[in-house]
C-alpha positions as a printed Julia matrix, in Angstrom:
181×3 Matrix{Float64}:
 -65.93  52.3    30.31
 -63.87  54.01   32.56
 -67.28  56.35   33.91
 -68.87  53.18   34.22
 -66.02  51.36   36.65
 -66.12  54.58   38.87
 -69.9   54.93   38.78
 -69.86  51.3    40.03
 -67.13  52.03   42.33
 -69.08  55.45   43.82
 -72.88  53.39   44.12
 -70.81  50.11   46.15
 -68.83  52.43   48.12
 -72.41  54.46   49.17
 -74.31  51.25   49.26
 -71.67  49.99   52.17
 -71.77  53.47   54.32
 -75.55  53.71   54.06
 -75.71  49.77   55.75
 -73.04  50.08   57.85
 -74.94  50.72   61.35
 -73.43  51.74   64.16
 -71.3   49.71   67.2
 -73.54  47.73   69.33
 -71.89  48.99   72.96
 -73.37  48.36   76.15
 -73.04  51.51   77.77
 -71.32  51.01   81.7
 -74.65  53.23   83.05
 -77.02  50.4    81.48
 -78.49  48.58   84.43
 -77.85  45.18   84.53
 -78.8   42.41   86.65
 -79.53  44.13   90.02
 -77.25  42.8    93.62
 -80.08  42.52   96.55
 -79.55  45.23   98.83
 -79.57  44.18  102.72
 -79.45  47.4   105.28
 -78.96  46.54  108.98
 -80.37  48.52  112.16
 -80.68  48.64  116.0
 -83.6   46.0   117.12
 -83.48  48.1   120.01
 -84.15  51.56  118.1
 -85.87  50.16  114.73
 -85.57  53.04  113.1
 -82.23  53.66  113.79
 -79.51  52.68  111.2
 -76.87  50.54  113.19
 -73.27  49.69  111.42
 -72.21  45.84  111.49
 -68.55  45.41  113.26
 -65.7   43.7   111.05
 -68.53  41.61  108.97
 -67.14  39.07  106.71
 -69.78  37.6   103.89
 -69.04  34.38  102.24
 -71.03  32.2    99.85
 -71.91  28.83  101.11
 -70.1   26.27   99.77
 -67.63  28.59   98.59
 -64.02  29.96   99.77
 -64.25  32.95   98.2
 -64.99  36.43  100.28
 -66.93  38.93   98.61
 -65.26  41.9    97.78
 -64.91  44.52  100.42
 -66.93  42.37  102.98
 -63.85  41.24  104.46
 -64.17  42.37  108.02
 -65.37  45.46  107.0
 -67.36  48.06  109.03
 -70.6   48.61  107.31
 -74.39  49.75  107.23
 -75.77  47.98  103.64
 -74.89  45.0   101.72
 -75.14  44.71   97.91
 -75.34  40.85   97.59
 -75.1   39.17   94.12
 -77.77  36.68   93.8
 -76.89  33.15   91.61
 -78.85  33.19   88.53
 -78.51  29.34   87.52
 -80.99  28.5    90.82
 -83.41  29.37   92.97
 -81.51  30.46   95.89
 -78.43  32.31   96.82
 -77.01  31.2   100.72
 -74.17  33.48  102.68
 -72.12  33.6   105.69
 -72.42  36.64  107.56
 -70.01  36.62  110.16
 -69.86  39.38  112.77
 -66.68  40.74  114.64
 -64.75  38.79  112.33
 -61.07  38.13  113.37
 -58.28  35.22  112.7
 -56.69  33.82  115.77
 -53.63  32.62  114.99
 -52.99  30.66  117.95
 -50.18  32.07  119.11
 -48.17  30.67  115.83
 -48.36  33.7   113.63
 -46.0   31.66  111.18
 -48.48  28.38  111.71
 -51.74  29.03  109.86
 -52.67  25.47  110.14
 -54.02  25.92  113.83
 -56.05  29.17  113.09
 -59.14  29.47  113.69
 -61.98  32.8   113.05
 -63.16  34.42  115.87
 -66.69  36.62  115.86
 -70.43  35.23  115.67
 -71.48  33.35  111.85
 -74.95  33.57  111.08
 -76.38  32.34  107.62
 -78.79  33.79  105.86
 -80.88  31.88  102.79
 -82.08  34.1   100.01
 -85.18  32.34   97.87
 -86.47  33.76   94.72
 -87.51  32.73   91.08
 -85.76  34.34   88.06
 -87.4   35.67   84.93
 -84.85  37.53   82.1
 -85.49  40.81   80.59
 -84.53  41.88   77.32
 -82.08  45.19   77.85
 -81.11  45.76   74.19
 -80.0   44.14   71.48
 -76.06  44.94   72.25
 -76.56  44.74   76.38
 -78.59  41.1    75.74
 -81.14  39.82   78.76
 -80.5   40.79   82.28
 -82.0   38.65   85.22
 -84.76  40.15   87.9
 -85.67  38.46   90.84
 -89.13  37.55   91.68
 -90.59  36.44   95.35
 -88.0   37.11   96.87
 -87.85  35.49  100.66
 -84.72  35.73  103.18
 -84.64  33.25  105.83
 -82.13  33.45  108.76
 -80.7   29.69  109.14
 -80.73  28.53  112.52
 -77.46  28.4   114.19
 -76.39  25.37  115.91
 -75.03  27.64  118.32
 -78.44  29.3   120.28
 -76.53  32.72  119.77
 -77.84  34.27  116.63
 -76.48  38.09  115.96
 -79.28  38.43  113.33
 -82.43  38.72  115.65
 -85.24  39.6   112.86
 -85.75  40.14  109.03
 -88.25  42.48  107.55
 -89.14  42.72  104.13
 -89.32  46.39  102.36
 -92.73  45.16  100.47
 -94.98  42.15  100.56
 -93.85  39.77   97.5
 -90.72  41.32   97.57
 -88.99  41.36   94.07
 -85.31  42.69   93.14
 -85.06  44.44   90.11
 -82.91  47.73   90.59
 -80.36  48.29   93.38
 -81.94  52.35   94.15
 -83.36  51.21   97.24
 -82.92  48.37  100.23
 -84.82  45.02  100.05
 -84.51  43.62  103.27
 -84.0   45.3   106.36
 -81.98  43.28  108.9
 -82.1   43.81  112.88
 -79.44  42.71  115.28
């Protein structure tokens, strides 16, 4: 009886390693769903690159600043798009600055300082199976980036250009959108 109990204890015991699988991790290198890339040049030298000057970028309709576009000196965006829509709108606000007023204690009377331009990214969404333990990420199909016009006539943002015709996001390797101011 006792061979019995521990050849039933041995086969349950092999029966359990044999169906155990292994963890489901999404590995950090897995791509996900992709930010749209945004580069910015000269529209007086196209093909020069051209760095934006203390550029904020802020959703509309929302307070929050994206992180490290907070007057930040740069050449590229990598701009999250909204999955639960069709489009994605931001603030991009040139030579960004708080004046204070003269009441450095007062922030009730201050006020930014720089040029605001918005910009309206369109698109429809499809998801993509990644794996079983990373789930679906979201691509970006027809993409289309408007810049808003500005009730004040002085837009920084003079032209868009598209990197191809029916421009989709689905990696964040290269730009999408090349911006000229």
């Amino acid at each position: 009886m006792k061979k019995i109990s521990l050849l039933l204890i041995l086969l349950l015991a092999i029966g359990i390693i044999i169906s155990c699988e292994r963890d489901d991790i999404c590995p950090e290198s897995t791509p996900t769903t992709p930010k749209l890339i945004i580069e910015f040049y000269d529209s007086a030298n196209p093909e020069s690159v051209k760095f934006v000057p203390q550029i904020r970028v802020q959703g509309v309709n929302n307070d929050g600043v994206l992180e490290g576009y907070n007057a930040a000196n740069v050449q590229k965006l990598e701009l999250p798009l909204r999955t639960d829509t069709t489009a994605t709108q931001y603030r991009l606000h040139r030579n960004y600055s708080i004046n204070n007023g003269g009441t450095p204690d007062d922030p009730s009377d201050d006020f930014p300082n720089g040029n605001e331009d918005i910009i309206t990214i369109k698109y429809t969404t499809e998801q993509v199976f990644v794996s079983r333990a990373c789930g679906y990420k979201t691509v970006f199909k027809n993409v289309s980036l408007t810049i808003e016009p500005d009730t004040n006539p002085d837009n920084w943002i003079l032209s868009r250009q598209s990197v191809t015709d029916n421009q989709s996001v689905e990696d964040e390797t290269t730009a999408h959108f090349y911006l000229f101011f």
